[in-house]
N, C-alpha and C positions, 0 to 999 in steps of 0.2 A: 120301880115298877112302871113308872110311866115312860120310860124313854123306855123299857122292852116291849110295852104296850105297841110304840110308835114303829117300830122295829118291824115286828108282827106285820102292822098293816102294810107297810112298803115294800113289804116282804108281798104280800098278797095281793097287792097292786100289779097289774100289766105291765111287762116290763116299755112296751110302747109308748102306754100312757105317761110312764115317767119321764121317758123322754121327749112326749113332746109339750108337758106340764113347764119340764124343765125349758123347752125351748122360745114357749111362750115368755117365761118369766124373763130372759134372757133380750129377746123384743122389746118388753114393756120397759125395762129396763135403759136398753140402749134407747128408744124413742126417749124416753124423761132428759135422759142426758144431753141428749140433740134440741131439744127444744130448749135447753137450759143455755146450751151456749148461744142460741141465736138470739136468746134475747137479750142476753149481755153483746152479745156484738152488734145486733142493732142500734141499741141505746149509747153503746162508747163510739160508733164509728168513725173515724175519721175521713172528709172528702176526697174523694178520690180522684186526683187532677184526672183522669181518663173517663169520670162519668160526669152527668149533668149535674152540679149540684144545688140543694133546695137555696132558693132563694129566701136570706134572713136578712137582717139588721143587727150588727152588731151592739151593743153586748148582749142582748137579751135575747136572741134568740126569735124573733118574731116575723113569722113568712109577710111574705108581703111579694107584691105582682104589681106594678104600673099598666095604665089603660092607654098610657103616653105614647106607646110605641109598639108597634108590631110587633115586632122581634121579641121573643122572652130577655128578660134582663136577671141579671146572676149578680148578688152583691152577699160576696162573702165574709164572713168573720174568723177571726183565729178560736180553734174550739178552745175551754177554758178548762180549765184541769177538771178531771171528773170529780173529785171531791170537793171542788170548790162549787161547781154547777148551782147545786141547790142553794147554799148559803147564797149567792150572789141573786139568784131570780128572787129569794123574798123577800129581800134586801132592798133590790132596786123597785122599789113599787111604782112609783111616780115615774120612771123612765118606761116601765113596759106599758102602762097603762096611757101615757104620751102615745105611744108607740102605734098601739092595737088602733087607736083613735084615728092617727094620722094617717093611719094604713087603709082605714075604712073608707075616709075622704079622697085619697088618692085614687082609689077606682073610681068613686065618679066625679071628679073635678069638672069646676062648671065647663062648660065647650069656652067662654071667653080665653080659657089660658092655653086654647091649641091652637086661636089665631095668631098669626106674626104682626106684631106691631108694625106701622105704617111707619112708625119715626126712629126706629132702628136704623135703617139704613141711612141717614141722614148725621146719626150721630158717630156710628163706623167711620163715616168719609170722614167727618172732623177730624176726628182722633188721628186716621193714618196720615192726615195731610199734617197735622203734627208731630208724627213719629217720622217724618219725610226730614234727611239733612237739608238746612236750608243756608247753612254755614258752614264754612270748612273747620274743623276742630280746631281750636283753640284753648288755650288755658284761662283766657279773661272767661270764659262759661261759667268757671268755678263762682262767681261773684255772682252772677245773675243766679244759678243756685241757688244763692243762698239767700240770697233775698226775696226766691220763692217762698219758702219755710215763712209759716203765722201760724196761728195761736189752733185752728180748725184745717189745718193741709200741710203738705209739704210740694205740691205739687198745685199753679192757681189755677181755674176752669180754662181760662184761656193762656196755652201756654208753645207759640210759633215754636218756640227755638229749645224746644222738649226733644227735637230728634238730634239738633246738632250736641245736644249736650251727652246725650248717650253714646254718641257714635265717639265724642275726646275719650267718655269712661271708656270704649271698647281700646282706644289706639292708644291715648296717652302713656307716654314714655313713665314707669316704674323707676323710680328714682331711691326706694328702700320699700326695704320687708323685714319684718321682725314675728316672733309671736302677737299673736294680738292675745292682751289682757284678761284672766277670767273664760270662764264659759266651760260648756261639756263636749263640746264641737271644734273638732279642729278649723282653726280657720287664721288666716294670715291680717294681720295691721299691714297696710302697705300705703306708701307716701307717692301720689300720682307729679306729673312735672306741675310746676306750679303750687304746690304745696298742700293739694286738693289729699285727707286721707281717706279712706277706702276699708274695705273687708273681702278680704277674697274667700269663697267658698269655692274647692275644689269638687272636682266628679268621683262620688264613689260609683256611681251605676250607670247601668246603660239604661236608654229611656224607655225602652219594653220590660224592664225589670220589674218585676213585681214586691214591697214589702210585706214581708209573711208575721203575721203576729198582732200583736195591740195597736192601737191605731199611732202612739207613740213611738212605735219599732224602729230601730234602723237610725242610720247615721243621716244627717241634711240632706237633701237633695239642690244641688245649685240652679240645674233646670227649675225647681219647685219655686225661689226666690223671684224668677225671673216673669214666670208665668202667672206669681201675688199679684206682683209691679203693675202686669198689664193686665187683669182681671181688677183691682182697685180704681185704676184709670176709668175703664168700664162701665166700672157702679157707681161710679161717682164719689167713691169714697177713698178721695189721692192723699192716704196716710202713709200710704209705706214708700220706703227710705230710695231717692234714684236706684233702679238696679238695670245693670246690664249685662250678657252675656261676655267673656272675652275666651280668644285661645292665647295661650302664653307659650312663650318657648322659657322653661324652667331654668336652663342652663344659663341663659343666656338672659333673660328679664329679670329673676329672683334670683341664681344663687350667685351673681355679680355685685346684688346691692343688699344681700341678705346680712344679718344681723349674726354675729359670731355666735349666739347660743343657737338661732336658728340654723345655720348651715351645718353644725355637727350632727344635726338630725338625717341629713342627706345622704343618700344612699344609690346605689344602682343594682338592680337584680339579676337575677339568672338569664332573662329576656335582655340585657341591658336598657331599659326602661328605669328612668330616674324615679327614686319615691323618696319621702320625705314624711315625719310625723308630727311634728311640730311640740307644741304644748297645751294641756289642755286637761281637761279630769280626767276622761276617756282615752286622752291619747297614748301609746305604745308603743316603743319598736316594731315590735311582733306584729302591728297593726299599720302599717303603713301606707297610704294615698302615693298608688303611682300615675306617673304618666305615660301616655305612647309614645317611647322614646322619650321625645327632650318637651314635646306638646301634651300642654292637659288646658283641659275645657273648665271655664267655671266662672263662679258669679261674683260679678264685682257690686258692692253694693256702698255707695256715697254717704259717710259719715256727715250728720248732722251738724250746724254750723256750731263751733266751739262757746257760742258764747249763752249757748241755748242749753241747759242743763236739765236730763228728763228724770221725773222721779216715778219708782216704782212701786206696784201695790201688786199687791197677791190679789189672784181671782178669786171674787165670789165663788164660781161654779170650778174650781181648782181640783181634778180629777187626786182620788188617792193612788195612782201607780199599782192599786192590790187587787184582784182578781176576787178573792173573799173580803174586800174591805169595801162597802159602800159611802161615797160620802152625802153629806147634809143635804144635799141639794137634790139626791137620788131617791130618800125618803120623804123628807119633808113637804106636804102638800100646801103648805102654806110657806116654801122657803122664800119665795121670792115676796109679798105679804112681808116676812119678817125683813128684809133686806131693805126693802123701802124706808124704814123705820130709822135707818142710819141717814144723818144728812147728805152725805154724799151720793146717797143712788134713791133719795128723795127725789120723781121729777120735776119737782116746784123747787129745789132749788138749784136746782143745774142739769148737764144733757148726759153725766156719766152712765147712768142707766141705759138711756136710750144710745150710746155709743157702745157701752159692749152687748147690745142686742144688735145692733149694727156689725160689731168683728164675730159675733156669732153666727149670724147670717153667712157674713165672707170666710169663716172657718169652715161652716158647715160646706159651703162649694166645693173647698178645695182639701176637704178632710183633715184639717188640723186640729187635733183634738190634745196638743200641747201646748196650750198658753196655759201655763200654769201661773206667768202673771204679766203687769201686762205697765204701760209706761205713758205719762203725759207731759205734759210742759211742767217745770217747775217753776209756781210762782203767776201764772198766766191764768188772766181771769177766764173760765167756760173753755181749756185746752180741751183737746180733743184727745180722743185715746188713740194712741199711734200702732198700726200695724206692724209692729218692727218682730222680727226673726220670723219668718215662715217655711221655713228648711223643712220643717216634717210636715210637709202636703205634696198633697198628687205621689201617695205611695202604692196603695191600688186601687186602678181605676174598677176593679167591683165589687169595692166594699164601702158601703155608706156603716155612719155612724148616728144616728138620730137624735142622741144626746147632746150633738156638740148643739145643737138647737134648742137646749135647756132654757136659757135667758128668755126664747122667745117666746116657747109652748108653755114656760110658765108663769110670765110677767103679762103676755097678752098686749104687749105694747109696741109699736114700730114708730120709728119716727117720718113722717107723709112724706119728706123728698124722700127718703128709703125707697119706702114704698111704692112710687112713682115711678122710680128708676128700675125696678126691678120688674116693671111693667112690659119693658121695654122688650125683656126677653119670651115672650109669650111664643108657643110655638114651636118647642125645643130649638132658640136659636143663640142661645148663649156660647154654645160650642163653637158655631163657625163666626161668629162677632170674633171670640178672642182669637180665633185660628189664623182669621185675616189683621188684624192688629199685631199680631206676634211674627208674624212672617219677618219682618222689619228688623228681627233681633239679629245679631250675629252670631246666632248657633243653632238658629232656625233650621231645621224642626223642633222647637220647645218640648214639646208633649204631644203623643200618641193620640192616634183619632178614637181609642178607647177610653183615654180621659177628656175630650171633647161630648164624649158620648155621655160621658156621666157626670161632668156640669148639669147637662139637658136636665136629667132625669134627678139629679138634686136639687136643678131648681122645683123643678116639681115637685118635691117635699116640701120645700118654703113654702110654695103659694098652698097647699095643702095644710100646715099648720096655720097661715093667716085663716084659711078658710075654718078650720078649729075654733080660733078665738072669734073671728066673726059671729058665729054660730051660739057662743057663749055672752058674748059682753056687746054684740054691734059693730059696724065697721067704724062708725063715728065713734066711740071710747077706744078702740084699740089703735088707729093709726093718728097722730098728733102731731102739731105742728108747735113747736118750745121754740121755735127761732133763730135754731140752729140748723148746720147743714153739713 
């Protein structure tokens, strides 16, 4: 009865009215649907290399603007899966909330960190008149090398015959190559004349090349080893291992004195350009480092003197590789509190602490956010933490990472030569210090004046963090002097 009921009335209804009842519904209809997708594709979007996009910090996702520089500044992150989004921001508390802090300092930094230091330029000319050959290459350098290397450097403050020693690593005659031992990076053992051995990192990219993804992405960069070397110099902190830029002729340097397992990995491609894969966890056929023609570009870096054996410790702040996986140090508001607790990263009884809030500082520059663990003298009283492997820095130059500054924004400690030294760059002029100190290499241009550009503006996050803990605990508790340097 009721569905003839309804019948009836549609029936007596205008037949106009019903179409335009119906036409309406039809509108409402399509509006709801339109509106429904745009808000899912707003919310999923991905940057669109063709428009501007917002400026965050990765991983958390947090805008952030510098006062540092005219120019807007872009520092991207790789988006994270959409399902994982939310698990991760509740996750990470202590990083976003670092973050929001550091970001609010950053706009207004005192006017002291836009002047340029007076004593910069003083300590530039040192350095280059050190990276200056003052000797013709020879093999006896290997010796003096070595006797560089103590228990706090690898490199002494004063050190004349620092350029002639670089310029043997560029030339010195390759006398074997083999696999090198271990590792997830392809990279060669190779025996310099004179008995000096070596690491050679080849060139997977070109130096405009951007890595897309986690800030862990991508294969080494041997440009990235080279531009450690002379940014450590810099800071005063001469940990990491001699490195120098070289070009090789493959045919003719390495696969003459190559190692029979090594040389079956050789190859030549469709371009005739030699490639080679070596051994390694990652390595592959299917994946193979070529050269231009018989020449490839790449970093040679001076093996530690044999008699000196470094022992390894996993990092406190040891990233979990997972997108949904936060680690300890990401929640934990009292992580570093608890860490202190262990004797070893006690300040009272040694400078371990305060040295890897030191390689966090120099990670954070140059974006290395894979020390997943990290190496000291075995057996040596107050060694130093050595900056050895730096291959995953300087992958894009605009995308910072704020986390790799964990140690510092959550310990509130810095060691006062640190501190000092990093004075030095006030002014955005950390960029062209190392620009001019690196000229010197042999494969100069090093790096892009877009990663000169965001040295600048990272450092400008550190001194913004100091200004954080200042703010919190006083400048006298947070920067200290233990007696080390």
């Amino acid at each position: 009865m009721g569905a003839q009921k309804s019948k009836k009335v549609l029936s007596k209804m205008p037949r106009h009215r019903c179409i335009f009842l119906s036409l309406f519904g039809l509108i409402i209809l399509v509006l709801i649907i339109n509106f429904y997708f745009a808000f899912v594709i707003n919310n999923n979007k991905l940057p669109n290399p063709t428009e501007s996009p917002k400026v965050v910090y990765a991983p958390s996702r947090i805008p952030f603007a510098s006062s540092s520089s005219s120019k807007k500044l872009i520092i991207l992150e790789s988006p994270m899966r959409v399902k994982d989004t939310k698990v991760a921001l509740t996750k990470r508390t202590t990083s976003i909330e670092a973050e929001l802090k550091i970001k609010d300092i950053l706009l207004h930094l005192p006017p002291k960190y836009s002047k340029p230091s007076v004593l910069l330029k003083t300590e530039v000319s040192k350095l280059w008149t050190y990276l200056q050959p003052s000797v013709g290459t020879s093999t006896q350098l290997w010796s003096v090398a070595r006797e560089w290397v103590g228990a706090r450097s690898i490199i002494p403050p004063r050190s004349p015959l620092l350029g002639s020693v670089l310029k043997t690593i560029s030339l010195a005659k390759i006398i074997n190559a083999q696999n090198a031992p271990g590792g997830t990076q392809l990279k060669l053992l190779i025996t310099l004349e004179g008995g000096q051995q070596a690491l050679f990192k080849p060139q997977w990219y070109k130096r405009d090349e951007h890595i897309e993804g986690p800030v862990y992405s991508g294969k080494d960069r041997h440009n990235a080893e080279v531009a450690a070397f002379h940014l450590a110099l810099l800071m005063g902190l001469r940990r990491v291992p001699l490195t120098a830029g070289r070009k090789v002729n493959i045919q003719k340097e390495i696969m003459t004195v190559a190692s029979k397992s090594l040389l079956k990995t050789f190859s030549t491609d469709d371009k005739n350009n030699t490639c080679f894969y070596g051994n390694c966890h990652y390595c592959s056929q299917s994946d193979a480092v070529c050269a231009h023609k018989n020449w490839m570009e790449g970093a040679i870096i001076l093996m530690l003197p044999s008699n000196l054996k470094l022992k390894q410790f996993r990092s406190p702040w040891q990233r979990t590789y997972r997108d949904n996986k936060a680690a300890k140090w990401e929640v934990d508001h009292k992580y570093c509190h608890n860490i202190k607790l262990n004797k070893i990263y006690n300040p009272q009884s040694g400078p371990r602490l305060l040295d890897l809030i030191d390689v966090a500082i120099f990670d954070f520059l140059i974006d290395n956010g894979d020390r997943h663990h990290y190496e000291v003298l075995s057996n040596v009283s107050g060694a130093a933490v050595m900056f050895i492997d730096n291959g995953k820095s300087f992958g894009h130059p605009f995308q910072d990472h704020l986390d790799i500054l964990a140690p510092f924004y959550q310990c509130c400690l810095i060691r006062q030569s640190t501190w000092e030294r990093l004075q030095l760059f006030t002014g955005s002029t950390l960029g062209s210090a190392l620009e001019k100190i690196m000229s010197t290499s042999y494969i100069s241009p090093v790096l892009t004046s877009h990663h000169f550009a965001a040295l600048n503006r990272r450092m400008h996050a550190v001194y913004a963090t100091a200004e954080l803990c200042f703010e919190k605990f006083g400048e006298g508790r947070v920067v200290v002097d233990d007696g080390y340097r």
